[in-house]
N, C-alpha and C positions, 0 to 999 in steps of 0.2 A: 284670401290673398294668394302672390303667385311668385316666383323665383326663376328669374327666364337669365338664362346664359345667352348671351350676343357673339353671335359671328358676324365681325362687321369689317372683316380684312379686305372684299373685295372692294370697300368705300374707301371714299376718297378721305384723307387722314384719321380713318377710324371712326367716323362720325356716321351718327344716324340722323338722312333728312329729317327738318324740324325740330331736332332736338340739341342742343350745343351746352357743354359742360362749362364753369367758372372757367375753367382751367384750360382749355380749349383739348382736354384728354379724350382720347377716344371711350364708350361705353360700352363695359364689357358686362354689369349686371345689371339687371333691372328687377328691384323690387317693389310690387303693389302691394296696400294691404287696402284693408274696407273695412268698418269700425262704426258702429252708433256715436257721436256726438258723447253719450253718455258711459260710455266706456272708453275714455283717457287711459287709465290706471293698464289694462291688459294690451291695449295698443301701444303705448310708451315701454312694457316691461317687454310688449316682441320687439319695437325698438332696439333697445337696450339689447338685447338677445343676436339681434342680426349684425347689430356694432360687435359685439365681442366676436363675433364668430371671425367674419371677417378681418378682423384684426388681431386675433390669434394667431402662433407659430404656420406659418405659412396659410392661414387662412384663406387670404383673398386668392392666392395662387390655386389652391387645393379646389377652392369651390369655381373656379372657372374652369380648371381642367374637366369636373363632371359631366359625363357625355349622355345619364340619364336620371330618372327621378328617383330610383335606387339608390346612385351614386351621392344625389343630393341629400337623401334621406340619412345614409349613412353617416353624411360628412355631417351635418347639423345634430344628428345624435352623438358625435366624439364629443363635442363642445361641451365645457363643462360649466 
């Protein structure tokens, strides 16, 4: 799987061609994962894992400021 920060300021309302959110918000992360069919159980608990983080005390802000995979490493390892 992958964890990509988006710089997408010089678009036009924050939007990445081809891609458009409910909300019409602009896209600032993007998470992949890749999973067997038969592994539910560890794909739903990184799920679950990538929810909290993100939504922890300044999460979503904290993990978009990271400017590399150190920083990302870091901030994923506070989450408790």
């Amino acid at each position: 799987g992958a964890v990509a920060i988006v710089d997408n300021s010089a678009n036009e309302n924050g939007s990445i061609p081809d891609y458009d959110t409910i909300d019409h918000s602009a896209i600032q992360i993007i998470i992949m994962t890749i999973a067997p069919e038969s592994a539910q159980s560890p794909y739903l608990q990184l799920m679950a894992f990538m929810s909290r983080a993100v939504r922890a005390e300044n999460g979503y802000e904290r993990l978009v400021k990271c400017k590399s995979s150190e920083e990302m490493y870091k901030f994923f390892r506070s989450i408790k």
